[in-house]
N, C-alpha and C positions, 0 to 999 in steps of 0.2 A: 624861465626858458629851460629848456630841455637839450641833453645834447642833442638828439634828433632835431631838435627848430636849430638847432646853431649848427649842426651841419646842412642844412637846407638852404639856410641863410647864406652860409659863406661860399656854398654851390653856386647857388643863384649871384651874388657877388663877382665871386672868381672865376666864374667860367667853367668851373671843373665838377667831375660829375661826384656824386654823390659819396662814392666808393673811394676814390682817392682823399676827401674831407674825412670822410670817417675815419680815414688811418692816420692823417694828422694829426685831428683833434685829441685822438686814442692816444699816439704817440706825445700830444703835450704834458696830457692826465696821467700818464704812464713818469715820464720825466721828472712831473711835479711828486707825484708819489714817492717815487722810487729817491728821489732828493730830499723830502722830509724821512723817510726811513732811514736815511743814513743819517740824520741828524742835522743836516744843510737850512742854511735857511734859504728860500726862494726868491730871489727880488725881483719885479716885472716894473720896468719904469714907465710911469704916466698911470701903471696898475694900482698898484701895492705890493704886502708883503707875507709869503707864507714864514710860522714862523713853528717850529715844534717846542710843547714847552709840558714839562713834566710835573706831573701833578704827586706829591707825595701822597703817601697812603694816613687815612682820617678815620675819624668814627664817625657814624651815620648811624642811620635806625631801620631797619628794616619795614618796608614800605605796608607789608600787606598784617606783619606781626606786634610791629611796630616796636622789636628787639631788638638794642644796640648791636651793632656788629663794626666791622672795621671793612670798610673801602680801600681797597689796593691801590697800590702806586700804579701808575698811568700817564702813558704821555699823548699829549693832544695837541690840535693843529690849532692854530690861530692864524686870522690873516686885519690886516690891520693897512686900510685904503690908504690911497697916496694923496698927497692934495688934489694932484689933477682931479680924481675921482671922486673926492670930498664935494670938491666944489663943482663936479658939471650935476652933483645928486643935489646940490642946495641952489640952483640958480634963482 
């Protein structure tokens, strides 16, 4: 799904036209962002969970030389479902 189908979706749902969805949804995606950048973790219950989590810096190999090089430190999103969500994907 696309945001475009998930605003469409929740148009058709809510009532509301297309334009006002699209500045929620914006504003969720904005929120969730903007709180993993500051290092927060995200909890949406019955969802799951965003989580940021920092990857120290390794050695690798260069893909196309295939010369050791060192991979920088990095931090990355993780999100890790809730049971609710576990279990209506296993039914």
């Amino acid at each position: 799904m696309t945001a475009n189908e998930l605003v469409e979706l929740l148009s058709g749902q809510f009532r509301l036209s297309k334009t006002d969805v699209k500045r929620i949804v914006d504003g969720v995606f904005t929120a969730i962002g903007d709180a993993a950048a500051d290092g927060d973790e995200i909890a949406i219950n019955g969802f799951g969970k965003f989580q940021v989590k920092h990857m120290p810096a390794r050695e690798g190999r260069h893909p196309l030389t295939g010369e050791p090089m060192t991979i920088r430190a990095a931090n990355r999103i993780s999100f890790r479902p809730a049971k609710a969500l576990k279990d209506k994907l296993n039914r």
